[in-house]
C-alpha positions as CSV (number, residue, x, y, z in Angstrom):
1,X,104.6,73.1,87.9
2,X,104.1,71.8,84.6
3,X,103.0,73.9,82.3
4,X,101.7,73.3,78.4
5,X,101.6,76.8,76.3
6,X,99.8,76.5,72.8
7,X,101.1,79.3,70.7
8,X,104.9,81.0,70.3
9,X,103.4,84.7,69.4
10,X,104.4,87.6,71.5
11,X,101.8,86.5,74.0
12,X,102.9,82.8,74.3
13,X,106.6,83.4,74.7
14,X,106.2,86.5,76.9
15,X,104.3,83.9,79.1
16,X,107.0,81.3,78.6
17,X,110.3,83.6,79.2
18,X,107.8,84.8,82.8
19,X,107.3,81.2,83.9
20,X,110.7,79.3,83.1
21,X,112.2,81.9,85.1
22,X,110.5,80.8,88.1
23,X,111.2,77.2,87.8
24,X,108.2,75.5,85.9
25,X,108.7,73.0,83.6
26,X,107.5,74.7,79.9
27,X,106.5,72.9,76.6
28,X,105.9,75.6,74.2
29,X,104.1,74.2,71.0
30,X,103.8,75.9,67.6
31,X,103.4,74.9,63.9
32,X,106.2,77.6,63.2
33,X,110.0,75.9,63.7
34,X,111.9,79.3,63.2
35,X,109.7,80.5,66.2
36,X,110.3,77.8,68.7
37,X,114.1,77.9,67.5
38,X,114.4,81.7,68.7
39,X,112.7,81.1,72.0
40,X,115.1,78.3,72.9
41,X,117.8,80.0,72.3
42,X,116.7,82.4,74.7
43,X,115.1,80.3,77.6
44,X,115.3,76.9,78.8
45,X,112.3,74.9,77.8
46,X,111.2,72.0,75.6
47,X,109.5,73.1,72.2
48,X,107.2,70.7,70.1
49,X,106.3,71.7,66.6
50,X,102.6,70.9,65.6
51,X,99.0,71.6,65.7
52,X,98.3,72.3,69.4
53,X,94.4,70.8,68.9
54,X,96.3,67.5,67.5
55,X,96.1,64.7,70.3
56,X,98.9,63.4,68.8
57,X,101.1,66.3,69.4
58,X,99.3,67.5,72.9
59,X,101.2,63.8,73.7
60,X,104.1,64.5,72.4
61,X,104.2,68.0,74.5
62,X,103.5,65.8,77.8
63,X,99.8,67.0,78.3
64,X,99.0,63.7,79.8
65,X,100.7,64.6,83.0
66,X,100.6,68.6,82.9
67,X,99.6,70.8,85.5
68,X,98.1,73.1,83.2
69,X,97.6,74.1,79.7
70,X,97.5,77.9,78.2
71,X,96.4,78.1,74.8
72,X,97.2,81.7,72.9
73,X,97.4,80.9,69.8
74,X,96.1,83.4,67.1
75,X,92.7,81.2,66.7
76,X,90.1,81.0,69.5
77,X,88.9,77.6,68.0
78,X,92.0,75.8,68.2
79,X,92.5,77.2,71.7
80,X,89.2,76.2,72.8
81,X,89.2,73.0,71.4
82,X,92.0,71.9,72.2
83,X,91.2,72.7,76.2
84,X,88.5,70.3,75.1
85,X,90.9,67.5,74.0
86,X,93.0,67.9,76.9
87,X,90.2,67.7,79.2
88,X,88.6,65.0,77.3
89,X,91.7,62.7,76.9
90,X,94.3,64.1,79.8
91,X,92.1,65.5,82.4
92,X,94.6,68.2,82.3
93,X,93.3,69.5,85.6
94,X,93.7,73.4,84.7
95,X,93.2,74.8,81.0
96,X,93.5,78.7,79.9
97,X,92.0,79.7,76.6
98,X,93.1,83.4,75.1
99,X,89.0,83.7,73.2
100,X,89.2,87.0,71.2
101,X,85.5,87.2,69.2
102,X,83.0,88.7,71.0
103,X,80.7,86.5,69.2
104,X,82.1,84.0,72.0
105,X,82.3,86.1,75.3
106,X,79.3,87.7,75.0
107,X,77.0,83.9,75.3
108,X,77.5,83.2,79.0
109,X,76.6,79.2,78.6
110,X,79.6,79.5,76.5
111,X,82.6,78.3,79.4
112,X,82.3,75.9,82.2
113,X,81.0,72.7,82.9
114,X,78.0,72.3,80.8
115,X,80.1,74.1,77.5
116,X,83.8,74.1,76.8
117,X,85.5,73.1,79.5
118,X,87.7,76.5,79.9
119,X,89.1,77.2,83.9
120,X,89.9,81.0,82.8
121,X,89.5,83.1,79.5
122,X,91.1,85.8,78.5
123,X,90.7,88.7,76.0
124,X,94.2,90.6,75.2
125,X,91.7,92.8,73.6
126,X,89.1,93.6,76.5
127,X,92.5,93.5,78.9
128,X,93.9,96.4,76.7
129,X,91.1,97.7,76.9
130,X,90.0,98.4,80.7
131,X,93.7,99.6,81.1
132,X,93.2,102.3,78.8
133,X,90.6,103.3,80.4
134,X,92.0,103.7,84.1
135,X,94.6,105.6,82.3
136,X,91.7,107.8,81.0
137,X,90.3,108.0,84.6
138,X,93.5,108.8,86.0
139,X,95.1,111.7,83.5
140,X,98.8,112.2,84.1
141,X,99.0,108.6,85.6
142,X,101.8,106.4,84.2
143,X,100.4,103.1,85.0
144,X,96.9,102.1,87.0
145,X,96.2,98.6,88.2
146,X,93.4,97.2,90.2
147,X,93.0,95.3,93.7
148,X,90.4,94.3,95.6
149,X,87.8,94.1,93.0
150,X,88.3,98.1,92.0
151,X,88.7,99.0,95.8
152,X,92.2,99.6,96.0
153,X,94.4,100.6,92.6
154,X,98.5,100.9,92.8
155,X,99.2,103.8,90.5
156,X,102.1,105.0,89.1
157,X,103.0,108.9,88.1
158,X,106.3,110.9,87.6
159,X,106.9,113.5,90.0
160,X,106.8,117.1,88.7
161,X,108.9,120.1,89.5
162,X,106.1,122.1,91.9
163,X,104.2,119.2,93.3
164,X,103.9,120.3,97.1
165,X,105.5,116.7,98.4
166,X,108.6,117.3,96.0
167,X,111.5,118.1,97.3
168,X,110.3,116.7,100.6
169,X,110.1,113.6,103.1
170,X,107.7,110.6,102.6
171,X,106.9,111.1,106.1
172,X,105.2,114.6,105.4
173,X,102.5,113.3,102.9
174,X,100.1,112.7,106.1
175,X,100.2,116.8,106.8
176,X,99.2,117.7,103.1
177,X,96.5,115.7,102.5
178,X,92.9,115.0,104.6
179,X,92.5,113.6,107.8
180,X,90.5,110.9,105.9
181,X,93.0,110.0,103.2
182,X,95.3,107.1,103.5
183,X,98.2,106.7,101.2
184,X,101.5,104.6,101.2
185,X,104.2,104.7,98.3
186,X,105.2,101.5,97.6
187,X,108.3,102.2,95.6
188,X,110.0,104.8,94.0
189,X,112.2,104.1,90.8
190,X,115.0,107.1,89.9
191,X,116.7,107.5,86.5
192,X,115.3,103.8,86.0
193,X,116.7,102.3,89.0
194,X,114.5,101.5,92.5
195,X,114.7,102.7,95.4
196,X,113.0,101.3,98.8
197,X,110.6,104.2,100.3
198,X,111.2,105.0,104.0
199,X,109.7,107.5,106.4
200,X,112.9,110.2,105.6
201,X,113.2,109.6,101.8
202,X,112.8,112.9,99.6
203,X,111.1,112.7,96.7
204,X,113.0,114.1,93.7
205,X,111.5,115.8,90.1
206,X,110.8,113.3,87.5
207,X,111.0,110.0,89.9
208,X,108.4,107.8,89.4
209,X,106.4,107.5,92.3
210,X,104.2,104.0,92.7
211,X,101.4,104.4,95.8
212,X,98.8,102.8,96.8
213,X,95.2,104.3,97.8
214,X,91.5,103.3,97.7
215,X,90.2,104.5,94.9
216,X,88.5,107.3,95.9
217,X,91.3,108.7,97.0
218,X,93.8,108.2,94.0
219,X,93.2,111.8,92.9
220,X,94.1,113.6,95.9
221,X,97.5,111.8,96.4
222,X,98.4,112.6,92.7
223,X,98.0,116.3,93.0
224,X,100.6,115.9,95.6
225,X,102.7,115.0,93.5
226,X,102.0,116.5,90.0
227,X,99.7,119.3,88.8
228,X,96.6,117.3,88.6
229,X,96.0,117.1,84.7
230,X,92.2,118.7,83.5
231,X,89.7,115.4,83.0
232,X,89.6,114.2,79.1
233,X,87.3,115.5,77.1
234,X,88.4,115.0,73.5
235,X,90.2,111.5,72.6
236,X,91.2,110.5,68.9
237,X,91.8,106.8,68.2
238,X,94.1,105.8,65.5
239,X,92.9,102.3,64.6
240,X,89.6,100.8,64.6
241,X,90.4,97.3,64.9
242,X,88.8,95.6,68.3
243,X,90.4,97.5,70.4
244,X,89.3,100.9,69.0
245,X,85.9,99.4,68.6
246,X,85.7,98.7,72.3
247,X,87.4,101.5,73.5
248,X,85.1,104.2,71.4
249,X,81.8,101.8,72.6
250,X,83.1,102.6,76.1
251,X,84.2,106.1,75.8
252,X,81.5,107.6,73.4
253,X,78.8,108.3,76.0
254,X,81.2,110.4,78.2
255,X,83.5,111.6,76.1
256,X,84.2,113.2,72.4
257,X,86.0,110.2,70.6
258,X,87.4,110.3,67.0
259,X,88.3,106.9,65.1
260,X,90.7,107.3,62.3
261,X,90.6,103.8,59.9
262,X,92.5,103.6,56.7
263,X,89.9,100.9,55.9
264,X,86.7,102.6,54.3
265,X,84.8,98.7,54.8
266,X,85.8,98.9,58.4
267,X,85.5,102.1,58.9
268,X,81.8,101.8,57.4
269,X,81.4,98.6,60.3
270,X,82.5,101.1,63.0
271,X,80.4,103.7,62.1
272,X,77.2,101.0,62.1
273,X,78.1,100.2,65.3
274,X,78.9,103.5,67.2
275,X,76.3,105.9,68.4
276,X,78.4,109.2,68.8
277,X,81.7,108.5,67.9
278,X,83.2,110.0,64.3
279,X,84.6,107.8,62.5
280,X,87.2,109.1,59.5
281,X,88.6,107.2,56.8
282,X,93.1,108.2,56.4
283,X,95.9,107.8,57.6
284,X,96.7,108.4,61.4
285,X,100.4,109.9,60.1
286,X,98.9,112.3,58.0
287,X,100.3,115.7,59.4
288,X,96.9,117.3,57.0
289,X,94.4,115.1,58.5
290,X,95.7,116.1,62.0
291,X,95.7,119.3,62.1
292,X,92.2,119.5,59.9
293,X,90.6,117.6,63.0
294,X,92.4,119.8,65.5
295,X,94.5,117.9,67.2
296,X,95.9,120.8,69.2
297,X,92.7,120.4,70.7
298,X,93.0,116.5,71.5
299,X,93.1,115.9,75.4
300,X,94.6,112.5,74.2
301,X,96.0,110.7,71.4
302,X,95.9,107.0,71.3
303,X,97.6,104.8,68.6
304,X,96.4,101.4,68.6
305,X,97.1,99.5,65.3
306,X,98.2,96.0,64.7
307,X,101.6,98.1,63.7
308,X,104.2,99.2,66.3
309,X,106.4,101.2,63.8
310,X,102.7,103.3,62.8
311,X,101.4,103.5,66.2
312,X,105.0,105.1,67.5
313,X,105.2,107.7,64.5
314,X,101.8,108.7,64.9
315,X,101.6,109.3,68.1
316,X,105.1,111.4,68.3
317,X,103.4,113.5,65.1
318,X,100.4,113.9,67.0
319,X,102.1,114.9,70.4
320,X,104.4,117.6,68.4
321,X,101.4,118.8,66.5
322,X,99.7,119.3,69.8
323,X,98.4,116.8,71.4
324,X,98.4,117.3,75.6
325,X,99.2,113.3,75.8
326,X,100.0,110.2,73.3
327,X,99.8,106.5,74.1
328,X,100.9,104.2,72.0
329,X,100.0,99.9,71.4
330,X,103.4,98.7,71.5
331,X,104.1,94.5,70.9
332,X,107.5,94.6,70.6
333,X,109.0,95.0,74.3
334,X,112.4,96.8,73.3
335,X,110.3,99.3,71.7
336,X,108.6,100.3,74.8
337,X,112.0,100.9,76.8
338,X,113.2,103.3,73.4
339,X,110.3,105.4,73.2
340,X,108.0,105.5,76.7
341,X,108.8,108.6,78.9
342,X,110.1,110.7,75.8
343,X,107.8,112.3,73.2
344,X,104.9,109.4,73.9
345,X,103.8,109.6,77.0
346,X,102.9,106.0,77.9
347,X,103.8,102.7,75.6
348,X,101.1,100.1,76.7
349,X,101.9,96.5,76.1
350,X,99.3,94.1,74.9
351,X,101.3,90.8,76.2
352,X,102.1,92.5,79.9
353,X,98.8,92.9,80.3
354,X,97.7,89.4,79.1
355,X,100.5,87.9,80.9
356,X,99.7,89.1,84.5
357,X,96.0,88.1,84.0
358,X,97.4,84.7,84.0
359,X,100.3,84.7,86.4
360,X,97.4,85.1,89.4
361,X,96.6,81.3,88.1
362,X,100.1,79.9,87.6
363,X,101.3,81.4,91.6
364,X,101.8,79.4,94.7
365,X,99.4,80.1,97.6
366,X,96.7,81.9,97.9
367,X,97.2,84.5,95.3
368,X,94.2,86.0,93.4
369,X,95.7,88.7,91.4
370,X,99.2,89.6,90.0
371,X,100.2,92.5,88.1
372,X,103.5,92.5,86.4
373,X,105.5,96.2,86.4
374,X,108.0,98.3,84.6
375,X,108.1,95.4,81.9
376,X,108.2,92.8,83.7
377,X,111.2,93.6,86.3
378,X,108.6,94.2,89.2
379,X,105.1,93.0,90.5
380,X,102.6,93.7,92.4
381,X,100.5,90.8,94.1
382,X,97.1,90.6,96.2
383,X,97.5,87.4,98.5
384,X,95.1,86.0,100.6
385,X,95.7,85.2,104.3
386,X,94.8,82.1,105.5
387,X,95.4,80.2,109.0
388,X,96.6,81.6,112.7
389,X,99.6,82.6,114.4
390,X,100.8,79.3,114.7
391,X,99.8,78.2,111.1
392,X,101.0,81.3,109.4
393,X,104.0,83.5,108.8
394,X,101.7,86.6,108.3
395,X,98.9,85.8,110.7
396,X,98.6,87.9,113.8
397,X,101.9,89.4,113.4
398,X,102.3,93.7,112.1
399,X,104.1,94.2,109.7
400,X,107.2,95.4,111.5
401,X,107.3,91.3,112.8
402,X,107.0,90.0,109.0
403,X,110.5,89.3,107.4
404,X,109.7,90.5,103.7
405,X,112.2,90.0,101.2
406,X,114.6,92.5,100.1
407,X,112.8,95.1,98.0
408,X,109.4,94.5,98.9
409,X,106.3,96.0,100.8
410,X,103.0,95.8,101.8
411,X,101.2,98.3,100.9
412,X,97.4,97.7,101.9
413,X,95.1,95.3,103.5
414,X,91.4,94.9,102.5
415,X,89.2,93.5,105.6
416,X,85.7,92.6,104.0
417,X,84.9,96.5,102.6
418,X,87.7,98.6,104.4
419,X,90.7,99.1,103.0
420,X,93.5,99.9,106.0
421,X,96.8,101.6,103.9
422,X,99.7,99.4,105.9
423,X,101.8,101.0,108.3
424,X,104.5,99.1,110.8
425,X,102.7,98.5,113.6
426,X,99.3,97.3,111.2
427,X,98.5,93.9,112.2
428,X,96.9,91.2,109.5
429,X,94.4,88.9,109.8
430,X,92.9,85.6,108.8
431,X,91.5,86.2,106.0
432,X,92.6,89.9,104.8
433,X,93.8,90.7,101.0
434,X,96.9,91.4,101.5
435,X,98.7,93.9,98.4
436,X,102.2,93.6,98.1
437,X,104.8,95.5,95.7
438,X,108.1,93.7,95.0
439,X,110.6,95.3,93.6
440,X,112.3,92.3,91.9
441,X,110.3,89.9,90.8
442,X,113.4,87.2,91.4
443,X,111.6,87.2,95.0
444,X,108.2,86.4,94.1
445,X,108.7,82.6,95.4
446,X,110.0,83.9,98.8
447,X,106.7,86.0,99.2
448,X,104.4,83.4,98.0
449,X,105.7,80.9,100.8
450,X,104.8,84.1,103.5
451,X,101.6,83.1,102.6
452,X,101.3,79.2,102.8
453,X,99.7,77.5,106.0
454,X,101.9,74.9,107.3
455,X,101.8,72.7,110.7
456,X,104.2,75.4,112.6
457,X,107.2,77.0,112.0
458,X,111.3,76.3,113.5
């Protein structure tokens, strides 16, 4: 596929490094030389410095015959516009526009065929977001990510000394929990490195522990694992940029939130524009202001400036001051790998997020949501099963008949409103949402072509 990406940020050559890998042909575009000099030393793609709402340079990038075009760049007019220039003068037949102002996203007439002609939009911000939120949800989780329209979430937690299924075989999580509850782990990663779940694997302290469940469910498969954490009450936000805006709007009716803003002319807009939250005017690192607002009392901590080296000192003063958990916004991806799983509990990534809201568009067959895992090494994908048993590899066959690739599972199947956790002699049908977890992402191409409808098969 041919692919245009507006934009060399963190966002646009996260994207980049994700799809070159997988064999599409990139143009990156950026007004910034030093930028597009770094990333192609790294990865092999064409780079075109410019405006990316200039014709002229759209051209020059090879928009006239592109598949697509994803424009992240930091400005949502130049990214909208110039979907409208590439619509307008390459019928560029797919065009992705990062829009951050509400001021946009809120006016549905906004998108689509009567306004600017945008196939997807996408808010880093509202992205961020939702995820803090199902991490809220979900206390002691790791990492929570939807299926299925909300139906069915893959969650990861670590695995604590005293958790009734430690110590013992995957095949005994059936006798601890309900009749009713379904559950299937879909991988299990030790001291960093994976390993594929069978029915006789034990499952050691401090593994991290990916399963799928419905949602309604999720809680009780987590307590067999860990001591279920007690529901968040208290929450303080250090940074009350959009994010903390968003998050405190979503959070304040349910929850005590706190919103500390070195800003006093922001802090004075979030406080306009919050009914319960309490906003404070310092500095997040400030061991006084801390422990004057109690932090020992804090169910969570959550750092989410516009700086990584703030956000990770906060949050590790907060967690030794007493905070029970500390997440921390984190651009830079080496960061992450330094500081999540030690004193900071989880480091959330603003460009994985954005980037597997837009992989879902960029896959081969019928694939309608992608999230990508432990940075970026792993992913989990919701395909759609089309066809018969003659027309399809997956079609009529259980999953004991499918040849998956190396590393990966299925982990669940949603029929219309059920949800039926996989097991080997489960059977798919036409039709069915089918949610896989792969290991190494390096076999993402062999799962997408399980799921393409052909004439037959040799």
């Amino acid at each position: 596929m041919k692919i245009v990406i507006l934009g060399a940020g963190q966002v646009g050559s996260t994207l980049a490094e994700n799809l070159a890998s997988e064999a599409n042909d990139i143009t990156v575009v950026d007004t910034d030389a030093q930028l597009l000099g770094d990333l192609q030393d790294r990865i092999d793609i064409r780079t075109v410095q410019g405006y990316g709402s200039h014709p002229s340079v759209l051209r020059r990038a090879g928009a006239d015959d592109a598949d697509m075009l994803i424009a992240v760049t930091d400005s949502d007019e130049t990214n909208m516009l110039a979907c409208k220039i590439a619509d307008v003068l390459f019928r560029t037949p797919t065009k992705i526009a990062r829009v951050r102002s509400s001021e946009y996203l809120r006016e549905e007439q906004m998108f689509g065929q009567e306004g600017v002609p945008v196939d997807m939009h996408i808010s880093p911000e509202q992205l961020v977001t939702d995820y803090i939120r199902r991490l809220i949800e979900y206390p002691g989780a790791l990492q929570v990510v939807d299926f299925a329209e909300g139906r069915v979430r893959l969650v990861g937690v670590k695995a604590f000394y005293g958790g009734p299924l430690v110590g013992r075989q995957l095949k005994e999580l059936p006798r601890h929990v309900p009749a009713h509850v379904d559950a299937r782990v879909a991988a299990i990663y030790r001291r960093g490195r994976p390993i594929l779940p069978e029915g006789d694997t034990v499952i050691e302290a401090e593994d991290e522990v990916f399963f799928v469940a419905a949602r309604e469910h999720i809680p009780k498969v987590m307590s067999e694992l860990r001591r279920l954490d007690k529901p968040v009450k208290r929450i303080m936000l250090a940074g009350g940029g959009n994010i903390g805006l968003r998050l405190a709007q979503a959070l304040e009716d349910t929850i005590q939130v706190k919103i500390i803003e070195k800003s006093r002319e922001r802090a004075k807009f979030l406080s306009e524009h919050l009914q319960h939250a309490i906003v404070l005017v310092g500095d997040a690192a400030s061991e006084d202001l801390l422990l004057e607002e109690n932090i020992e009392d804090c169910d969570v901590f959550c750092a989410i400036t516009n700086d990584d080296e703030a956000n990770i000192l906060s949050s590790m003063l907060a967690k030794r001051l007493g905070a029970r958990k500390a997440m921390s916004l984190i651009n830079r991806v080496a960061y992450v790998d330094l500081v999540e799983g030690g004193v900071i509990d989880v480091a959330i990534s603003p460009q994985q997020s954005t980037v597997s809201a837009l992989l879902a568009h960029v896959r081969r067959g019928d694939v309608v949501k992608v999230h990508t895992l432990r940075r970026g090494a792993a992913e989990a994908v919701e395909a759609i099963a089309h066809g018969d048993r003659d027309s399809s590899r997956v079609v009529g066959r259980r999953l004991e008949e499918i040849e998956l690739p190396p590393g990966s599972t299925i982990g669940a199947i949603v029929r219309g409103d059920d949800v039926i956790i996989a097991h080997h002699d489960t059977a798919i049908e036409a039709e069915d949402h089918v949610i896989l977890f792969i290991v190494d992402k390096k076999h993402t191409k062999q799962v997408e072509r399980l799921f393409h409808v052909g004439m037959g098969f040799l």
